[in-house]
C-alpha positions as CSV (number, residue, x, y, z in Angstrom):
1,X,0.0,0.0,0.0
2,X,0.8,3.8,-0.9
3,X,0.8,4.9,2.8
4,X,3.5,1.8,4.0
5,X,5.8,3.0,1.1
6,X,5.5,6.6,2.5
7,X,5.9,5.4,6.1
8,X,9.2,3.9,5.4
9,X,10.3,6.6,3.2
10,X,9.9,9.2,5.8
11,X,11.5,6.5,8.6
12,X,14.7,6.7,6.4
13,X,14.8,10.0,5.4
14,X,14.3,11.3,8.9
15,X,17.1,9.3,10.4
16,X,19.2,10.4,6.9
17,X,18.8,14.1,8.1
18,X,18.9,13.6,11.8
19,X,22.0,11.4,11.6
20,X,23.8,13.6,9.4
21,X,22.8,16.5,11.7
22,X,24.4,14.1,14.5
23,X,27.3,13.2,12.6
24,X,28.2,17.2,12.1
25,X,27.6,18.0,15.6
26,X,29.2,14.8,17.1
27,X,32.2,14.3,14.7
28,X,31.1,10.4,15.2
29,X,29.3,8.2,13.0
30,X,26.3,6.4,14.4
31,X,25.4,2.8,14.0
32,X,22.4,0.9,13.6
33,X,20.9,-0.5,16.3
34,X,19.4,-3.9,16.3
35,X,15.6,-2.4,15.9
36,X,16.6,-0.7,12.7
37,X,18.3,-4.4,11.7
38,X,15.2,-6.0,12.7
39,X,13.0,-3.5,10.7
40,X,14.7,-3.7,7.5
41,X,14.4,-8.1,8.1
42,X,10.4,-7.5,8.0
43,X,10.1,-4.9,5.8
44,X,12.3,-7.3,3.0
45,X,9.9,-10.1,4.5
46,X,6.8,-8.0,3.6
47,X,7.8,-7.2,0.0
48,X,8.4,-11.0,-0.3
49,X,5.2,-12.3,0.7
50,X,3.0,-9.3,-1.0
51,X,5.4,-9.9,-4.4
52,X,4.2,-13.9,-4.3
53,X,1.0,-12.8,-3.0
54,X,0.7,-15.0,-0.2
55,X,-2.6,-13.8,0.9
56,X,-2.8,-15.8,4.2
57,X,-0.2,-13.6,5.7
58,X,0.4,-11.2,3.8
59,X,-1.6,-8.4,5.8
60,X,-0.3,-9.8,9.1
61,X,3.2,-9.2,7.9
62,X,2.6,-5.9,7.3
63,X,0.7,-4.8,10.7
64,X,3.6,-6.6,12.4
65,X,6.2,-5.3,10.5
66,X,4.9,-1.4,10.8
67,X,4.7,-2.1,15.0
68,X,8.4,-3.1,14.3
69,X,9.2,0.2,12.1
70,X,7.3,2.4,14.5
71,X,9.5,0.8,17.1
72,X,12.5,1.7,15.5
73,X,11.5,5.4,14.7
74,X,11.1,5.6,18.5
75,X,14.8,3.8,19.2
76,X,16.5,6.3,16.7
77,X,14.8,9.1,17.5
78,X,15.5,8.5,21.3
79,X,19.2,7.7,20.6
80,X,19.4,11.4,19.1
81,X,17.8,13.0,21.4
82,X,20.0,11.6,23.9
83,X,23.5,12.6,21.9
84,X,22.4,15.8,21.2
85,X,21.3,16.7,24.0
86,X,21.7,14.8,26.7
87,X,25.5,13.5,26.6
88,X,27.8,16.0,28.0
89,X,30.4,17.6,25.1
């Protein structure tokens, strides 16, 4: 659906700016963490089964894997909030 596509293009585009924002402020490079692994597992998992039209699980798989991308958004966005602001320079 439209509205998935445009969920997980804002996801990435928002940790593109913020962590590029971090990585000018910060001088470090920040790495994934294991919700953003775990997002990018369901979303190639979602693709999968909606390209082969598995239609038994195919909705399932994406309510679970937008819980798990909404989970992530939270993780990064915490993690910058928290070396921006929060770690002492």
């Amino acid at each position: 659906p439209l509205w998935y596509l445009v969920l997980l293009i804002v996801r990435d585009l928002a940790i593109l700016l913020l962590g590029t924002l971090l990585i000018s402020r910060t001088k470090s490079i920040p790495e994934s963490n294991w919700t953003g692994k775990v997002t990018v597992t369901a979303v190639a998992v979602v693709f999968i089964v909606f390209t082969l039209s598995i239609d038994v699980i195919k909705w399932l798989f994406l309510y679970i894997s937008v819980a798990i991308l909404l989970a992530s958004m939270v993780s990064y966005m915490q993690r910058f909030v928290r070396e921006m602001f929060l770690q002492k320079k």
